[in-house]
mmCIF file as Biopython writes it, N, C-alpha, C and O atoms, coordinates in Angstrom:
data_model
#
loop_
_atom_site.group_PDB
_atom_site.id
_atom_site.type_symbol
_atom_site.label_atom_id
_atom_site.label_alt_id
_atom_site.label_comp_id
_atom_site.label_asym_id
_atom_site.label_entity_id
_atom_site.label_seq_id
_atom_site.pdbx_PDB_ins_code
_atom_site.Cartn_x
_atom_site.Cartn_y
_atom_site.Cartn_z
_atom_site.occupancy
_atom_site.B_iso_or_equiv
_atom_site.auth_seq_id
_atom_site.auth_asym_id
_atom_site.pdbx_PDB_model_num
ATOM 1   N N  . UNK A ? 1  ? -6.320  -5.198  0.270  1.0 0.0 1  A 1 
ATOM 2   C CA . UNK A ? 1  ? -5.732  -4.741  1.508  1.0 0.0 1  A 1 
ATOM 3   C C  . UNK A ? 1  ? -6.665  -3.674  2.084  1.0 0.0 1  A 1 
ATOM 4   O O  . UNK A ? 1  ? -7.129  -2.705  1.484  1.0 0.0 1  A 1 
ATOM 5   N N  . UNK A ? 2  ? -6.832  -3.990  3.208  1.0 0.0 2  A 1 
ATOM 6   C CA . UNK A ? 2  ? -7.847  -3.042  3.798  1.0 0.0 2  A 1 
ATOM 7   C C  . UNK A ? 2  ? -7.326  -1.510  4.681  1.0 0.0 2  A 1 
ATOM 8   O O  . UNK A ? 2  ? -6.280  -1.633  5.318  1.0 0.0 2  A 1 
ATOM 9   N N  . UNK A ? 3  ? -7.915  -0.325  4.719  1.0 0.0 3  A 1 
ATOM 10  C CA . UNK A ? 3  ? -7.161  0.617   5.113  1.0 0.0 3  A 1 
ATOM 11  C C  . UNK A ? 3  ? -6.265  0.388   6.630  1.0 0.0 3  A 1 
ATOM 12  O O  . UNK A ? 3  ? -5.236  0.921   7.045  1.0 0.0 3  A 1 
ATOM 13  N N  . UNK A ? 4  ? -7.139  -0.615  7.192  1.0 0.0 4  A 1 
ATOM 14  C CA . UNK A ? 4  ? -6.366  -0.674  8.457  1.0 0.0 4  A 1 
ATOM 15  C C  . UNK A ? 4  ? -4.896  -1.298  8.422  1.0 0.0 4  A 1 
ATOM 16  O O  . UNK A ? 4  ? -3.798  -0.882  8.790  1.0 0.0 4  A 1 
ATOM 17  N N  . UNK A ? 5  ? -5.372  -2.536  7.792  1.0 0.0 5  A 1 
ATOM 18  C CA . UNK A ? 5  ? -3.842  -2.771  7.147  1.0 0.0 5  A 1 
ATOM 19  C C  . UNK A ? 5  ? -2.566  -2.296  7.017  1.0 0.0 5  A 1 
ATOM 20  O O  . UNK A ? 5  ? -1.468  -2.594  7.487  1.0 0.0 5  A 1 
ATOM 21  N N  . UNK A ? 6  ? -3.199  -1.094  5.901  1.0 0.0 6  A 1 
ATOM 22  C CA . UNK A ? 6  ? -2.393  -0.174  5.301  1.0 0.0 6  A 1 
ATOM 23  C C  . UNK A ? 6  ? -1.602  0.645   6.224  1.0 0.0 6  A 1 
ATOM 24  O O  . UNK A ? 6  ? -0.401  0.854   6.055  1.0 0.0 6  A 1 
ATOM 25  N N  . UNK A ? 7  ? -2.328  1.134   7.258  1.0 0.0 7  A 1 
ATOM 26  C CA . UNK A ? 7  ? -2.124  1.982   8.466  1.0 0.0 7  A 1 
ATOM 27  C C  . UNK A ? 7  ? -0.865  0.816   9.444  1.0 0.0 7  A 1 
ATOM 28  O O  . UNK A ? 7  ? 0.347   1.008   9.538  1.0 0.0 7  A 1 
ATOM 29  N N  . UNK A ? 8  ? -1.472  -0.065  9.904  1.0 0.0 8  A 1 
ATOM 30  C CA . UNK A ? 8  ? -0.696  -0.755  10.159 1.0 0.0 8  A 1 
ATOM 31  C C  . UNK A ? 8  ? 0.861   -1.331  9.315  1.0 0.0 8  A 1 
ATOM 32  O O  . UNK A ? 8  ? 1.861   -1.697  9.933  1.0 0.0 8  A 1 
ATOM 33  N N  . UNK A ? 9  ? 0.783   -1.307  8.371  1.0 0.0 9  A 1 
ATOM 34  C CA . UNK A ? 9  ? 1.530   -1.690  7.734  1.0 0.0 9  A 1 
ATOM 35  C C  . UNK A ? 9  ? 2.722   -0.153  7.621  1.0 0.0 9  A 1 
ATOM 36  O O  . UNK A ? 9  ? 3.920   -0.398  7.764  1.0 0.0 9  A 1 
ATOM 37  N N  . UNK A ? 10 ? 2.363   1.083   7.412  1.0 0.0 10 A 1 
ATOM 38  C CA . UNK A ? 10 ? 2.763   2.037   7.510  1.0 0.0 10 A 1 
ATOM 39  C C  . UNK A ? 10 ? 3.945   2.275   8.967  1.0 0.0 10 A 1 
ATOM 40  O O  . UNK A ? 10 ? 5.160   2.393   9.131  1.0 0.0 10 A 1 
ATOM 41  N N  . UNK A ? 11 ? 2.837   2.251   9.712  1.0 0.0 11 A 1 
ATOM 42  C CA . UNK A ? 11 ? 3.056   2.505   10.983 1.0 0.0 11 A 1 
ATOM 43  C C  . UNK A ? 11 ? 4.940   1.713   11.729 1.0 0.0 11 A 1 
ATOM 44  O O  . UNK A ? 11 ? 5.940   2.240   12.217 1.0 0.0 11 A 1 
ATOM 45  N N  . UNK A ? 12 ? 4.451   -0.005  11.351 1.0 0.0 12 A 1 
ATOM 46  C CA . UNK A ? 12 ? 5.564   -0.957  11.430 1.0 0.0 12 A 1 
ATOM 47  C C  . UNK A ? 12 ? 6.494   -0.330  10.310 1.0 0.0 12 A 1 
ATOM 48  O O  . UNK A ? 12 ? 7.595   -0.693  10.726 1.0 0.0 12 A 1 
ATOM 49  N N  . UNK A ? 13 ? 6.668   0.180   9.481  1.0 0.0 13 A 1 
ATOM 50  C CA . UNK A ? 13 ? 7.937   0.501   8.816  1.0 0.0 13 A 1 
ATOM 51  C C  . UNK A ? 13 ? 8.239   2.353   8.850  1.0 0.0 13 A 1 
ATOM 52  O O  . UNK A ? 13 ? 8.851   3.064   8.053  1.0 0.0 13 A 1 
ATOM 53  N N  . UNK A ? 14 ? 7.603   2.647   9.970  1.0 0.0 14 A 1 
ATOM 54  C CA . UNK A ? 14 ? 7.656   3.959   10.136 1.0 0.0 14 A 1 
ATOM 55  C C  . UNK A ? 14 ? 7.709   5.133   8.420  1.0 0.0 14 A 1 
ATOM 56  O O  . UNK A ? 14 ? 8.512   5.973   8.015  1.0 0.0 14 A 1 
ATOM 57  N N  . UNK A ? 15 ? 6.618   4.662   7.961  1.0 0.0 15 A 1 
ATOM 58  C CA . UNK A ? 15 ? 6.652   5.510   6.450  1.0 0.0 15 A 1 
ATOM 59  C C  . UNK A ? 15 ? 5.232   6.549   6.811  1.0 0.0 15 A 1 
ATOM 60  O O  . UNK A ? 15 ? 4.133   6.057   7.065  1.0 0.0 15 A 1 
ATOM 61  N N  . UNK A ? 16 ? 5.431   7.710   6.787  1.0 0.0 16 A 1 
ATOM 62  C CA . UNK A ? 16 ? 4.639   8.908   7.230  1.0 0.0 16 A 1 
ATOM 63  C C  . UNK A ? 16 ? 3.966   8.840   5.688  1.0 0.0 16 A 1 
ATOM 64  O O  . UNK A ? 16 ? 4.301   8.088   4.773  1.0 0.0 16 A 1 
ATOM 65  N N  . UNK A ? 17 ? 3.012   9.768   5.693  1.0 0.0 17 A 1 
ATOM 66  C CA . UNK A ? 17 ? 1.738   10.352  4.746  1.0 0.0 17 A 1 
ATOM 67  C C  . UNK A ? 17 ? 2.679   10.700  3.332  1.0 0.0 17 A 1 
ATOM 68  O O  . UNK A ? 17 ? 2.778   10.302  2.171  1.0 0.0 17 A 1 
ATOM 69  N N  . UNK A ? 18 ? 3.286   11.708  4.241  1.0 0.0 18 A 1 
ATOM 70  C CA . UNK A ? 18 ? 4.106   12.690  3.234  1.0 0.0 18 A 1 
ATOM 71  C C  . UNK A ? 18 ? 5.236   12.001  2.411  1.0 0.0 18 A 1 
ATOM 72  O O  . UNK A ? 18 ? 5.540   12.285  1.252  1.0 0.0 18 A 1 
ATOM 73  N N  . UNK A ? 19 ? 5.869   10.948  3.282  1.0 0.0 19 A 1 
ATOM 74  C CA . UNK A ? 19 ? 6.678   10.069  2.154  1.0 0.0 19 A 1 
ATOM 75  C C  . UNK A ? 19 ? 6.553   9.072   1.677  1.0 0.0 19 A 1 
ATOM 76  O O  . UNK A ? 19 ? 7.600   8.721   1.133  1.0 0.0 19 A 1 
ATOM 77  N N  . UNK A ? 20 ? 5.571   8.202   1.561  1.0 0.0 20 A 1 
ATOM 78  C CA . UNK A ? 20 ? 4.445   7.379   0.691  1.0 0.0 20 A 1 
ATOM 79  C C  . UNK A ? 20 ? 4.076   7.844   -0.429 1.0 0.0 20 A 1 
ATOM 80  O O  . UNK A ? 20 ? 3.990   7.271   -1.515 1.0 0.0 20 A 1 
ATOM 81  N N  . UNK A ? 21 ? 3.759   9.390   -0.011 1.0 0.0 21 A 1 
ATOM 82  C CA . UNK A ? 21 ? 3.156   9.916   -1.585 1.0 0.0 21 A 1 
ATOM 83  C C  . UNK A ? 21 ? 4.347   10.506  -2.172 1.0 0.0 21 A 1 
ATOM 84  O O  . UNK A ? 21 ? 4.279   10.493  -3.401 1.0 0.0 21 A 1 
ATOM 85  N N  . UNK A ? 22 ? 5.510   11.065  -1.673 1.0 0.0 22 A 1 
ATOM 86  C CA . UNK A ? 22 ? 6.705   11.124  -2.954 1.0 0.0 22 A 1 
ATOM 87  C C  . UNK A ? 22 ? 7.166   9.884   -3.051 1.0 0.0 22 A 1 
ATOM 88  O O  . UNK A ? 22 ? 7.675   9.917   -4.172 1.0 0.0 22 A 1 
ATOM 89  N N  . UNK A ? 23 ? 7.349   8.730   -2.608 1.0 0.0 23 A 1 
ATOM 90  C CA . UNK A ? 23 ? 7.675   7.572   -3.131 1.0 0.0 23 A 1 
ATOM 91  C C  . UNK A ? 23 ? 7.030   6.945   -4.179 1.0 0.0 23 A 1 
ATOM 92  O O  . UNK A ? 23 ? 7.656   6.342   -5.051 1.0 0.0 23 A 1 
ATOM 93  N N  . UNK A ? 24 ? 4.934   7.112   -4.150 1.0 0.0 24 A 1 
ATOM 94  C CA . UNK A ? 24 ? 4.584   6.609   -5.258 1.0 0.0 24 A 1 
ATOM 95  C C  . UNK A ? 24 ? 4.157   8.087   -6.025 1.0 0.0 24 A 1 
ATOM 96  O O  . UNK A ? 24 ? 3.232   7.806   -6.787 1.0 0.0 24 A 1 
ATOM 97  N N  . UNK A ? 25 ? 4.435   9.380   -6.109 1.0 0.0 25 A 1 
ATOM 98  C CA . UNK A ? 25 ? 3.961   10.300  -7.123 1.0 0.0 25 A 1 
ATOM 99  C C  . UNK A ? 25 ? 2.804   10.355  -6.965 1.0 0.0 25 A 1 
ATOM 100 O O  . UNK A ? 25 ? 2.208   9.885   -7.934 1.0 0.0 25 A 1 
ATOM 101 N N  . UNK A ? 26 ? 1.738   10.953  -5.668 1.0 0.0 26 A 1 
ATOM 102 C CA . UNK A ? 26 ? 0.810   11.346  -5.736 1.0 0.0 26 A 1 
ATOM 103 C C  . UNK A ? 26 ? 0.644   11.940  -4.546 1.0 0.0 26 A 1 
ATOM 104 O O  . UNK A ? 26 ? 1.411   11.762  -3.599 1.0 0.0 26 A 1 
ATOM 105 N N  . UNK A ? 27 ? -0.614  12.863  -4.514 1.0 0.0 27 A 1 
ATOM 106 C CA . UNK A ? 27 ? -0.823  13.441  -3.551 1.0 0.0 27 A 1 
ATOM 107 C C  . UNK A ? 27 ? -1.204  12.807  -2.070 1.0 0.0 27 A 1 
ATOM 108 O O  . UNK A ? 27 ? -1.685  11.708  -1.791 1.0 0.0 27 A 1 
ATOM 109 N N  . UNK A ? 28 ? -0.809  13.906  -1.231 1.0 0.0 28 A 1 
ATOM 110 C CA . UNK A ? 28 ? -1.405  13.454  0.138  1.0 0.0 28 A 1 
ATOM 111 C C  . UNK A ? 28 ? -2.776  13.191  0.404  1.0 0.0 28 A 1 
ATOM 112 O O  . UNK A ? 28 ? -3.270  12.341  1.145  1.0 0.0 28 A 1 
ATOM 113 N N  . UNK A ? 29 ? -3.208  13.876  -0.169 1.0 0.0 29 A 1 
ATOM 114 C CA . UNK A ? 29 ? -5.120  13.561  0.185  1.0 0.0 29 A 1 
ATOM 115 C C  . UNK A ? 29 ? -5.348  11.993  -0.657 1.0 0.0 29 A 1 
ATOM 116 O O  . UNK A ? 29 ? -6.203  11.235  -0.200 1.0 0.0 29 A 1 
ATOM 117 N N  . UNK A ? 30 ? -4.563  11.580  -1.857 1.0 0.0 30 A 1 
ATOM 118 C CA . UNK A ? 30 ? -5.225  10.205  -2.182 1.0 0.0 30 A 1 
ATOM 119 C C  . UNK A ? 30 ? -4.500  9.366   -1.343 1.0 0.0 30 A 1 
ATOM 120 O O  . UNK A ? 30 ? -4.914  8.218   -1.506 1.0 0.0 30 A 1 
ATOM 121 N N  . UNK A ? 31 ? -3.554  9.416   -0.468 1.0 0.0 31 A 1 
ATOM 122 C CA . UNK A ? 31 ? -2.679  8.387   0.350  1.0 0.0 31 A 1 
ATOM 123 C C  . UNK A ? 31 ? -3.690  8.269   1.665  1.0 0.0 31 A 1 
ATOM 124 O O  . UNK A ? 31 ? -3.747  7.182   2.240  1.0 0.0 31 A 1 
ATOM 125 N N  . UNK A ? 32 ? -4.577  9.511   2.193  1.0 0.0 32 A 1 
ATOM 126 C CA . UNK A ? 32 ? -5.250  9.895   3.183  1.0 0.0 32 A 1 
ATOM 127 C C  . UNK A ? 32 ? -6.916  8.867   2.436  1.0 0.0 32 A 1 
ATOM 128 O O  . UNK A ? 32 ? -7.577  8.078   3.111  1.0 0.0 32 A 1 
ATOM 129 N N  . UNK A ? 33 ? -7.097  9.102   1.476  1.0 0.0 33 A 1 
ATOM 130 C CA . UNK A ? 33 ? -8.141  8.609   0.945  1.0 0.0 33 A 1 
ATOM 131 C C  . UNK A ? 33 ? -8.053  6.169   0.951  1.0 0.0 33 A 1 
ATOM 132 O O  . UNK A ? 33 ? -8.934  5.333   1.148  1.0 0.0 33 A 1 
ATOM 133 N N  . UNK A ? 34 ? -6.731  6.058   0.669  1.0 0.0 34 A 1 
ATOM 134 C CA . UNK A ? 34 ? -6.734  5.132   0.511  1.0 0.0 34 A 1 
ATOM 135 C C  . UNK A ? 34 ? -6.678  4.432   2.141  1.0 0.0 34 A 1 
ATOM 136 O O  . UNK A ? 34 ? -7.164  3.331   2.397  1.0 0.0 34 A 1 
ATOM 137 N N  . UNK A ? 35 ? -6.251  4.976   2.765  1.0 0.0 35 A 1 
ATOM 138 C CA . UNK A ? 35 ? -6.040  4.790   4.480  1.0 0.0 35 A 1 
ATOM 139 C C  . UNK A ? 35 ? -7.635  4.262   4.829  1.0 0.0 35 A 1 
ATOM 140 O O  . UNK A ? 35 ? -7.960  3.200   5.359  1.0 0.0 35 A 1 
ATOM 141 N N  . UNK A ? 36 ? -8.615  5.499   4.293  1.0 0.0 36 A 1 
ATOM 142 C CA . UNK A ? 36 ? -9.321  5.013   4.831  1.0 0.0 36 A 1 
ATOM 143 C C  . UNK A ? 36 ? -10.537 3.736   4.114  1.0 0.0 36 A 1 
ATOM 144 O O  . UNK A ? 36 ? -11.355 3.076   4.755  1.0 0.0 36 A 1 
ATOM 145 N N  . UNK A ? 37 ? -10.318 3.712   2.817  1.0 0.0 37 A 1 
ATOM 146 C CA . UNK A ? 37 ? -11.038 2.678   1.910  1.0 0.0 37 A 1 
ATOM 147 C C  . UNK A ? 37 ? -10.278 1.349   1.801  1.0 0.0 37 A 1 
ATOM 148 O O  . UNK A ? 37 ? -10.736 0.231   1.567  1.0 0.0 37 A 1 
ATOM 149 N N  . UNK A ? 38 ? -9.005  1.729   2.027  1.0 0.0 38 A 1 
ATOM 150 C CA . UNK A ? 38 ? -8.344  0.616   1.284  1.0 0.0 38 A 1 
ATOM 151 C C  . UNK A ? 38 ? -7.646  0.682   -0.019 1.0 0.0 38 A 1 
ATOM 152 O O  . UNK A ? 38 ? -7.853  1.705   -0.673 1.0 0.0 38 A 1 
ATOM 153 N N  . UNK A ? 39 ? -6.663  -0.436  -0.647 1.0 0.0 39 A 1 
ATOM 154 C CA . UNK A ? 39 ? -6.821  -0.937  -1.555 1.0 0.0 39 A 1 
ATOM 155 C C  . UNK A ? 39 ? -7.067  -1.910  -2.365 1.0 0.0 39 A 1 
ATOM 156 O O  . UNK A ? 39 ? -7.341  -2.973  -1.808 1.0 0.0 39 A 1 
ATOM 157 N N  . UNK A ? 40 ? -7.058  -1.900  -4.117 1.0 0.0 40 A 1 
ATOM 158 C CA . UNK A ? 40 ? -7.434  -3.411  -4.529 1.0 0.0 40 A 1 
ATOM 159 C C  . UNK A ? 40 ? -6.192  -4.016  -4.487 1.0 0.0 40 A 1 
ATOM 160 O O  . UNK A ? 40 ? -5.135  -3.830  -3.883 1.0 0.0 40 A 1 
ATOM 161 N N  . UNK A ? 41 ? -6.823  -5.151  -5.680 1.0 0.0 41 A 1 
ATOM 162 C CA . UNK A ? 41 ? -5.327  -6.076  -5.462 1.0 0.0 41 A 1 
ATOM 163 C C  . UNK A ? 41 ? -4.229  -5.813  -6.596 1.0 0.0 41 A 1 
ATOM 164 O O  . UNK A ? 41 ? -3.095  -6.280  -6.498 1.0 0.0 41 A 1 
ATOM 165 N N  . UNK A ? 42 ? -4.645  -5.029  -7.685 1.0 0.0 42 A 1 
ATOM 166 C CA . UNK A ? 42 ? -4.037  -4.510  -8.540 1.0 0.0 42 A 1 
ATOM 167 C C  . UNK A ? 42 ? -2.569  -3.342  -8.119 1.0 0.0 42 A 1 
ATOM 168 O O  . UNK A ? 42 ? -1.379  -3.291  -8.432 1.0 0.0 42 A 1 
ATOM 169 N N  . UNK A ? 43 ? -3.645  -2.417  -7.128 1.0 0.0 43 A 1 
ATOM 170 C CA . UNK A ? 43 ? -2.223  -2.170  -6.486 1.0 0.0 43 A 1 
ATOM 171 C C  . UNK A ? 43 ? -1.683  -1.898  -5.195 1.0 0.0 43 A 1 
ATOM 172 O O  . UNK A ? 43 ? -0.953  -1.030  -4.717 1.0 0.0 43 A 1 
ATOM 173 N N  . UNK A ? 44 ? -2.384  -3.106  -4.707 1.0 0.0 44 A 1 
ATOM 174 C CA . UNK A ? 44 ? -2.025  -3.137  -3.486 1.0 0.0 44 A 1 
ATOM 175 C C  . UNK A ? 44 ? -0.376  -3.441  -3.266 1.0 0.0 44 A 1 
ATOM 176 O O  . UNK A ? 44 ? 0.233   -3.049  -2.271 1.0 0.0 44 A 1 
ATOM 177 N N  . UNK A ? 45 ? 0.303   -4.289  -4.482 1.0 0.0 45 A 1 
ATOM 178 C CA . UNK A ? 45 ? 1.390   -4.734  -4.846 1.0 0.0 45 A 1 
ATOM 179 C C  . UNK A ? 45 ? 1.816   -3.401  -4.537 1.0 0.0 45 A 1 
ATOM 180 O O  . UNK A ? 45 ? 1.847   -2.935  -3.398 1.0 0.0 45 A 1 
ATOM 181 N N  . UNK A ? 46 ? 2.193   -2.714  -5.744 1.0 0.0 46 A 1 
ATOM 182 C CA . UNK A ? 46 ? 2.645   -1.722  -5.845 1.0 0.0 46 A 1 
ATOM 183 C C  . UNK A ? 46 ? 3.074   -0.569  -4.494 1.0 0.0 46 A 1 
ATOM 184 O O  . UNK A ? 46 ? 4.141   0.012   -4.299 1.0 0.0 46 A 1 
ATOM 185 N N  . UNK A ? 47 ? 1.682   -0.526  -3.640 1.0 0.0 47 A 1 
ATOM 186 C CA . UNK A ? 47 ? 2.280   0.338   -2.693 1.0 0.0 47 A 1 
ATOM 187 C C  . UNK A ? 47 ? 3.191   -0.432  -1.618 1.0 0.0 47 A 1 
ATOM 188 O O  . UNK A ? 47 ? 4.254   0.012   -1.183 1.0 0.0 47 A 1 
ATOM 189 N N  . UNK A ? 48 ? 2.633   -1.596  -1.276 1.0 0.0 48 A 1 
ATOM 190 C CA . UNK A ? 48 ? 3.688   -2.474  -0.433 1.0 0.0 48 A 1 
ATOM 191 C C  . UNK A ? 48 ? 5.110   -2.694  -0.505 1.0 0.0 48 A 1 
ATOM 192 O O  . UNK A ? 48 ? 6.030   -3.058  0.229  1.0 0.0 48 A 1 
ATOM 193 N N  . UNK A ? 49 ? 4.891   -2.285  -1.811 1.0 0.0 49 A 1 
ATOM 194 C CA . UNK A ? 49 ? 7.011   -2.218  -2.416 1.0 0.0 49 A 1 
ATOM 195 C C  . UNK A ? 49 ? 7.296   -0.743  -2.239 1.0 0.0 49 A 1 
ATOM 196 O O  . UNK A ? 49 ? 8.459   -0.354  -2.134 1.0 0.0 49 A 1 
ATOM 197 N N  . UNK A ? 50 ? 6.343   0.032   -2.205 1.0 0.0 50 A 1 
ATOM 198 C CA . UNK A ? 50 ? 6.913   1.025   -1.963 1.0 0.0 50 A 1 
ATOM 199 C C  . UNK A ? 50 ? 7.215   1.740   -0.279 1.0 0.0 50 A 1 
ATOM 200 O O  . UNK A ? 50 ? 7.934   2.660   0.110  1.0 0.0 50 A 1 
ATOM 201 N N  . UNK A ? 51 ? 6.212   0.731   0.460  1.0 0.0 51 A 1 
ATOM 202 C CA . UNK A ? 51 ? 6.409   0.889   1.818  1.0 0.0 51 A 1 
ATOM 203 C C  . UNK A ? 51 ? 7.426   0.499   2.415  1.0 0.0 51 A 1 
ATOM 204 O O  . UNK A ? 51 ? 7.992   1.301   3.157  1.0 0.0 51 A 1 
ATOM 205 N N  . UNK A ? 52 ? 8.026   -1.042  2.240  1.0 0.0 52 A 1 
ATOM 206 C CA . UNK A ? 52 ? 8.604   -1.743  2.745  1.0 0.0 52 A 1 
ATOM 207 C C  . UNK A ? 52 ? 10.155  -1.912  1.906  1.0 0.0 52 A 1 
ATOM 208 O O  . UNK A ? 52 ? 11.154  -2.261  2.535  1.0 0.0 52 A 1 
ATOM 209 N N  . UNK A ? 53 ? 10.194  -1.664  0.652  1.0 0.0 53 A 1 
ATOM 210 C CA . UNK A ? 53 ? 11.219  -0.920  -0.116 1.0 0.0 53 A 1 
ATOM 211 C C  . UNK A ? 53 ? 11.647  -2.891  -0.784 1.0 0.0 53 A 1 
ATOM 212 O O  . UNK A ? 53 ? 12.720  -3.185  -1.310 1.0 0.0 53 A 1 
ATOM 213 N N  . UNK A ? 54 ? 10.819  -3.606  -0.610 1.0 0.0 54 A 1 
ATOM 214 C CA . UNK A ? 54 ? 10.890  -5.090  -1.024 1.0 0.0 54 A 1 
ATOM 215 C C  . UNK A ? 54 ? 10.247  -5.342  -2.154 1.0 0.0 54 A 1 
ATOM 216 O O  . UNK A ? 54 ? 9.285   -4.609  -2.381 1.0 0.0 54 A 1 
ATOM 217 N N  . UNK A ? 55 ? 10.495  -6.153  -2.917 1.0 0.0 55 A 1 
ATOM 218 C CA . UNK A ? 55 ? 9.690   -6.259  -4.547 1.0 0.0 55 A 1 
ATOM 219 C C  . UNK A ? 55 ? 9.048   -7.905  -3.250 1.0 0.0 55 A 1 
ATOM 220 O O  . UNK A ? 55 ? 9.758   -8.730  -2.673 1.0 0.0 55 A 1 
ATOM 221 N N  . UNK A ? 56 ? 7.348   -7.746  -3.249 1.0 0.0 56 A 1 
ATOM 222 C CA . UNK A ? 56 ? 6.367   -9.012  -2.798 1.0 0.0 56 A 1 
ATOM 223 C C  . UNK A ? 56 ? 6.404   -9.802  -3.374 1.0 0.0 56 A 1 
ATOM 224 O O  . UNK A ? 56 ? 5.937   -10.787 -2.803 1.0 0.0 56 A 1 
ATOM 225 N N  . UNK A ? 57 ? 6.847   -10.043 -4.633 1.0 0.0 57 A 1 
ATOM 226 C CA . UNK A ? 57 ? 6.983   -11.303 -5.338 1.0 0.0 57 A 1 
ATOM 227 C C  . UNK A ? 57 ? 5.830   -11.032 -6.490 1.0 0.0 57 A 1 
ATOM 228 O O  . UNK A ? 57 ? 5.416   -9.913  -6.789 1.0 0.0 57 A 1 
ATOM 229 N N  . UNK A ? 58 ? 5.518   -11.921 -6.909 1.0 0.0 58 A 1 
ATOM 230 C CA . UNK A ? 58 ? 4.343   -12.312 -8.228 1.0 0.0 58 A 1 
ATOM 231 C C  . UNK A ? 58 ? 2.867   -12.159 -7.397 1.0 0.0 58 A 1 
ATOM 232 O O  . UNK A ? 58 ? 2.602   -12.476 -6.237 1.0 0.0 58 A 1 
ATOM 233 N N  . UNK A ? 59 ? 2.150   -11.646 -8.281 1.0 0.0 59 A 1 
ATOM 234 C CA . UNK A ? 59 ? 0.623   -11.247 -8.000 1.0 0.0 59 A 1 
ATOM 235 C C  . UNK A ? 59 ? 0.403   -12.371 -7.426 1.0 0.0 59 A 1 
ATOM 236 O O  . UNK A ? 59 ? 1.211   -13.268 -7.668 1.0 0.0 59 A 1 
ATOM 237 N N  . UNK A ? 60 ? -0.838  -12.682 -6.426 1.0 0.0 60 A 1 
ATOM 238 C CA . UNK A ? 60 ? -1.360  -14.113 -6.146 1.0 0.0 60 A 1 
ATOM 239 C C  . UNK A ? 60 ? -2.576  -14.261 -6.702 1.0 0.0 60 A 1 
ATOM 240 O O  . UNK A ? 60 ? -3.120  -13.177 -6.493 1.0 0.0 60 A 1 
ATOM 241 N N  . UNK A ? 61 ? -3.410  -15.025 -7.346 1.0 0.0 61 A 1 
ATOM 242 C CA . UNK A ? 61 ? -4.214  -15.382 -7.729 1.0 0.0 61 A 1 
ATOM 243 C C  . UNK A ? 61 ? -5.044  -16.376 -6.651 1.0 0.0 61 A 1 
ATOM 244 O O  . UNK A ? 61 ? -4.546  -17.007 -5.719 1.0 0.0 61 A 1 
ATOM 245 N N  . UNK A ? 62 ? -6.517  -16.323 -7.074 1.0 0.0 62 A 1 
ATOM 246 C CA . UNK A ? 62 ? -7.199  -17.583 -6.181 1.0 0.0 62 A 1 
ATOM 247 C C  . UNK A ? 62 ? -7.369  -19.064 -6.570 1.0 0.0 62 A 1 
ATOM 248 O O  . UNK A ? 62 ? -8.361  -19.261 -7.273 1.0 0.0 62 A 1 
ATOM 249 N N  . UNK A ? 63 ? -6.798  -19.904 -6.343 1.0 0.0 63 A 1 
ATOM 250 C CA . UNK A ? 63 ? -6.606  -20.746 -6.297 1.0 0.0 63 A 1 
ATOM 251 C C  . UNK A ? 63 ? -7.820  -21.783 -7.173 1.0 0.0 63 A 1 
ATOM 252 O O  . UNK A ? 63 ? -8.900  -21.923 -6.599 1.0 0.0 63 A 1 
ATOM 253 N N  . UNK A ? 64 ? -7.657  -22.371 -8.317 1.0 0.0 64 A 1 
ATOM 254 C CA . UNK A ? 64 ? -9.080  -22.857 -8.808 1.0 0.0 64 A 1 
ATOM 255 C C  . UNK A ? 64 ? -9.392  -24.691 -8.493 1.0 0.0 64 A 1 
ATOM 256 O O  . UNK A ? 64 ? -8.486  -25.523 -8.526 1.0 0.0 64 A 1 
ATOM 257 N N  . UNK A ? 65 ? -10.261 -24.887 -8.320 1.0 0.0 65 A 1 
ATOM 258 C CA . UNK A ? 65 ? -10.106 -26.652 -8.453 1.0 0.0 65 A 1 
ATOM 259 C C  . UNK A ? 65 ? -10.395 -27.523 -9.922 1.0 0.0 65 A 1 
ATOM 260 O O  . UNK A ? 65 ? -10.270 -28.748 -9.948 1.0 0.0 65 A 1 
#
């Protein structure tokens, strides 16, 4: 998930800086840090449930032939 994303994704569920990071237990500067890098896919899960207050379902994997 890319920071813009994230921002976007924020933004649509109206979740500010400050309550992102007491929802997942960390500071404001790494919520400010991830805004602008991004995240992986490890936990990208994780913050999305915590944005949107929805369990995303099962990790996705890439698809093999």
């Amino acid at each position: 998930m890319t920071g813009k994303e994230l921002i976007t994704m924020m933004r649509r569920h109206k979740v500010t800086i400050r309550e992102l990071a007491r929802r997942i237990q960390i500071t404001q500067k790494r919520v400010r840090m991830r805004r602008d890098i991004g995240l992986d896919a490890e936990t990208a899960r994780d913050w999305i449930q915590a944005i949107t207050g929805v369990d995303p379902g099962p990790q996705t994997t890439k698809a093999t032939r």
